[in-house]
C-alpha positions in Angstrom: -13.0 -12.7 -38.9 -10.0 -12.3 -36.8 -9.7 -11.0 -33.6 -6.6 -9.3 -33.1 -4.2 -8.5 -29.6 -4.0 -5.2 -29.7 -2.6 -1.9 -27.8 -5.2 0.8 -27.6 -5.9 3.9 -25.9 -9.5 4.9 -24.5 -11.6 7.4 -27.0 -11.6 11.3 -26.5 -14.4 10.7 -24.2 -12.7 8.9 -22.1 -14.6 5.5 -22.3 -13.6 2.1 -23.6 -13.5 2.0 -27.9 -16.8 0.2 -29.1 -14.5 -1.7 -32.1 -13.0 -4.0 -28.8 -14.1 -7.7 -29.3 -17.4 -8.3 -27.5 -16.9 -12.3 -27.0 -17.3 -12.9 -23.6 -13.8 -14.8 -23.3 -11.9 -11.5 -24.4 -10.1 -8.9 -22.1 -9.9 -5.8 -22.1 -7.7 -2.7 -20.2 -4.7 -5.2 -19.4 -1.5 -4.1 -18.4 -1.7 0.0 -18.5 1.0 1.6 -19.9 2.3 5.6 -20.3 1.6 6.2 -23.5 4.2 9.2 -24.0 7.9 9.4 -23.5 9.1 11.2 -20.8 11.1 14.8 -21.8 9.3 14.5 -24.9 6.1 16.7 -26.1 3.3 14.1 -25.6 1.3 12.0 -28.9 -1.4 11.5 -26.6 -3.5 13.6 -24.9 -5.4 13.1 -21.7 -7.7 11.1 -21.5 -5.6 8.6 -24.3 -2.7 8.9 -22.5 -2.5 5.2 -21.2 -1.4 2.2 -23.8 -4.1 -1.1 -22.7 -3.6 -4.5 -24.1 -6.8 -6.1 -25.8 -8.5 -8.0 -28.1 -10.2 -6.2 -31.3 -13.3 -7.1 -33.2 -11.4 -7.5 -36.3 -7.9 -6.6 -38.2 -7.1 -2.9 -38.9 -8.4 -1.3 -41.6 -5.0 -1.0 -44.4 -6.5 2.3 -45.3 -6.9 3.9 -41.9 -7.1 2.7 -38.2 -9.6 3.9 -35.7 -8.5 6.8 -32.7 -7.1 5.0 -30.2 -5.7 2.0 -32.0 -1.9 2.0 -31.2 -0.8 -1.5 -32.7 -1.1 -5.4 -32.7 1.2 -8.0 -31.1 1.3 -10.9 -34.1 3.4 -13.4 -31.3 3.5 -14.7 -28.1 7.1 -13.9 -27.6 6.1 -10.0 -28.5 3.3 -10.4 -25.8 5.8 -11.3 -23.0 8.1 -8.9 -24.3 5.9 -6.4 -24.1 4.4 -7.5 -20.7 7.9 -7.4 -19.2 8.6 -4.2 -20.4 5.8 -2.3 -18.7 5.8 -4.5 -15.8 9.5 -4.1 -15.3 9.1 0.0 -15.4 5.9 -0.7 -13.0 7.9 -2.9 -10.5 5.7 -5.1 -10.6 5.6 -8.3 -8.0 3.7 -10.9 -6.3 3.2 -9.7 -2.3 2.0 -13.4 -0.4 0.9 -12.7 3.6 2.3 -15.2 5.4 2.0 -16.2 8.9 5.5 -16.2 10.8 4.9 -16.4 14.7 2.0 -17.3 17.0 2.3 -17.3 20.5 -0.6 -18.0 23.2 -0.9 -17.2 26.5 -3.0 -19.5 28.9 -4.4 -17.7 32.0 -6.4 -19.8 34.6 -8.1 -19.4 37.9 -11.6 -19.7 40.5 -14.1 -17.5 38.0 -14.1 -15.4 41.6 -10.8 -14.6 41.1 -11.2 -12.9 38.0 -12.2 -8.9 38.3 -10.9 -8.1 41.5 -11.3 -4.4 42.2 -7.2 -4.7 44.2 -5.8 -8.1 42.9 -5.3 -10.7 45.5 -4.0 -13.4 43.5 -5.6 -16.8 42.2 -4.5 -16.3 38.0 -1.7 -18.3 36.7 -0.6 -17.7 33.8 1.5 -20.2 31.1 3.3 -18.5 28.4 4.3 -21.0 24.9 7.5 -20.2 23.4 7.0 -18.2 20.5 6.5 -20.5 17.1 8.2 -18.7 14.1 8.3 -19.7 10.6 9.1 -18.1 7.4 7.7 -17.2 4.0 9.1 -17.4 0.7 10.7 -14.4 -1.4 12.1 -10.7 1.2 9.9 -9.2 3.5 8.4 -6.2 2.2 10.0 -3.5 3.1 8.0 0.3 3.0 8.7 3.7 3.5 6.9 6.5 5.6 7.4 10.5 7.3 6.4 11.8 10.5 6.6 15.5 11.9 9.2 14.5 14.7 9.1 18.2 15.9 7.1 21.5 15.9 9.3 24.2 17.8 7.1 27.5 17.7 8.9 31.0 19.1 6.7 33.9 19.3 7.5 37.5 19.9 5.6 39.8 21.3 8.6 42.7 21.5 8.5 42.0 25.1 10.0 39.0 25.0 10.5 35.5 23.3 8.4 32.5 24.7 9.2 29.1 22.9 7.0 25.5 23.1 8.0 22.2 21.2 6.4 19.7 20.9 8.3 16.2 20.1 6.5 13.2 18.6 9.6 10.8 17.7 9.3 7.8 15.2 9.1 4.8 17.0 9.9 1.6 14.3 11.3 -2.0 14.9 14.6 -2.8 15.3 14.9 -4.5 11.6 13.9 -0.5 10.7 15.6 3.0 9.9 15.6 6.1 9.8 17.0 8.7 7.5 16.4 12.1 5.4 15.8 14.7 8.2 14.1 17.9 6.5 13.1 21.5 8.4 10.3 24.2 7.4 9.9 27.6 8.8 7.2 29.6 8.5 6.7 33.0 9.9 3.7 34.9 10.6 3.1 38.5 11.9 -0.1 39.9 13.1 -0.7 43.1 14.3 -3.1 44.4 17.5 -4.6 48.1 19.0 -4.8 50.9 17.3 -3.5 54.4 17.1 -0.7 55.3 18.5 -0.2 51.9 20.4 0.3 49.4 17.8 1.5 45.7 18.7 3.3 43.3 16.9 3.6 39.7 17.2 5.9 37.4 15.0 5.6 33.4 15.5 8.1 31.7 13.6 7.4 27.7 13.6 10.3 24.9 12.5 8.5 21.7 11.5 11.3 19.0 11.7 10.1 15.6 9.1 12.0 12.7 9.4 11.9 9.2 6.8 11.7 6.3 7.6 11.5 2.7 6.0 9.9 -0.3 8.0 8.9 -3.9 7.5 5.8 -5.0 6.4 4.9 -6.8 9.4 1.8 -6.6 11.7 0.8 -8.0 15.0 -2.6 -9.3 16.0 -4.6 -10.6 19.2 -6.8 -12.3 19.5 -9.0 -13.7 22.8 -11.0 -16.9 24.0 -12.8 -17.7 27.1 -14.2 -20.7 28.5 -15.6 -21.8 31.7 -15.8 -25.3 33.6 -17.9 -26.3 36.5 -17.2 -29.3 39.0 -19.3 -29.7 42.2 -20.4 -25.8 42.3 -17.0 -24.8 41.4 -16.7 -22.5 38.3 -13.1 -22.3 37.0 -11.9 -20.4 33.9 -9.8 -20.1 31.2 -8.6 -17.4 29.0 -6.6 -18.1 26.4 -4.8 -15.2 24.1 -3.2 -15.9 20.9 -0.6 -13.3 19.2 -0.2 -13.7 15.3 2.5 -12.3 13.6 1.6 -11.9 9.9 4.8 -10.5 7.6 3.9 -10.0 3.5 6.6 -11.7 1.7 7.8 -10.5 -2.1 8.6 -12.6 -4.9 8.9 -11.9 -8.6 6.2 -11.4 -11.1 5.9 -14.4 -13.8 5.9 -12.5 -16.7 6.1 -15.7 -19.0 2.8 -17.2 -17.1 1.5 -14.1 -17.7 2.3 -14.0 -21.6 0.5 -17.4 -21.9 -2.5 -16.6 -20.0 -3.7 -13.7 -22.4 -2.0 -16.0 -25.2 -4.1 -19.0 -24.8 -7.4 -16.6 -24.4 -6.5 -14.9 -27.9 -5.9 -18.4 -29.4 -9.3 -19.6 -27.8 -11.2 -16.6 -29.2 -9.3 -17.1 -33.0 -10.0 -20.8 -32.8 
């Protein structure tokens, strides 16, 4: 009995169909796919609404095919077809940390000079020049927004009394900025009674501003160690900086292809 690569849906209920092959080589719920067009009234519902790539428990039925059978790929070149297609509208892409600086700093002194309620000296301290190196592929490169600004004016018909409050986006130099936007809300409450009726209006301007950084992170990290020579304790502290920066390269689509490939050739063997 043949075991087909198929594209399927989930069932109505939203679970896995039972007619998927059950060898313990096969995959299932590969490489999810919209299963409707956009601008177009959707063939699928929710929750059938995503395309999976799988292996079948056997060749369609000529007279009728199960819900949530979509259609079999009969090649390997229609797998990586397929595979590029949705991976190309997914972006997809390899991310790889890599490490691209570390720096240490060496501080040493008499253990008695260390924690000195008004520092009196004692500590040297040896800085290494920074050791960079780089990864393969473009740094990774991600995007962000921050309220910059709240400016909030309220009147009380006596007068207007205004308070802002700045909170700037601080990014690295290899960084920008961009797309400024402003929202106002108002809001009026009312106080007393009677004849003596107050009114109070606050009117608030959020200010957002975008921003795209890189994908690059700084860690510390610290180690101690002590040495004693004729009742003499001296010691040494050692802090290490790493610089970590996740690189992009491009998705193999063809290594991909062969990888579900060779499994539906195993199972069909």
């Amino acid at each position: 009995m043949s075991q087909p690569l198929i594209k399927y849906t989930l069932t109505k209920q939203g679970r896995q169909p039972e007619w998927l092959s059950s060898d313990s080589r096969a995959f299932k719920g590969q490489h999810g796919a919209p299963a409707n067009k956009a601008g177009k009234l959707p063939r699928f519902g929710s929750p059938q609404d995503t395309i999976f790539l799988g292996i079948g428990a056997g060749d369609p039925d000529s007279d009728g095919t199960p819900d949530g059978y979509v259609a079999s790929i009969g090649s390997k070149t229609d797998l990586q077809t397929y595979v590029t297609e949705v991976g190309t509208a997914a972006d997809y892409h390899v991310v790889t940390s890599t490490v691209t600086g570390v720096q240490t700093s060496v501080t040493t002194g008499l253990s008695t000079a260390w924690g000195q309620e008004e520092y009196s000296g004692g500590l040297s301290t040896t800085t290494s020049s920074k050791h960079t190196a780089s990864g393969v592929g473009t740094v990774m490169v991600l995007t962000g927004s921050q309220v910059i600004k709240v400016v909030t004016e309220t009147n009380n018909g006596s007068g207007i009394t205004t308070s802002t409050v700045d909170t700037p986006v601080v990014v690295d130099a290899a960084s920008t900025k961009s797309n400024l936007s402003t929202s106002v809300g108002v809001v009026t409450t009312t106080s007393g009674g009677g004849g003596d009726v107050g009114v109070t209006t606050t009117v608030t301007r959020t200010t957002t501003e975008s921003y795209s950084y890189t994908d690059v992170r700084t860690s510390t990290s610290t180690s101690k160690s002590e040495t004693t020579t004729d009742g003499v304790t001296t010691r040494t502290d050692t802090v290490t900086t790493t610089e970590t920066a996740n690189y992009r390269t491009s998705y193999d689509y063809a290594a991909e292809a062969t990888r579900l490939w060779d499994i539906y050739e195993a199972i069909n063997s």
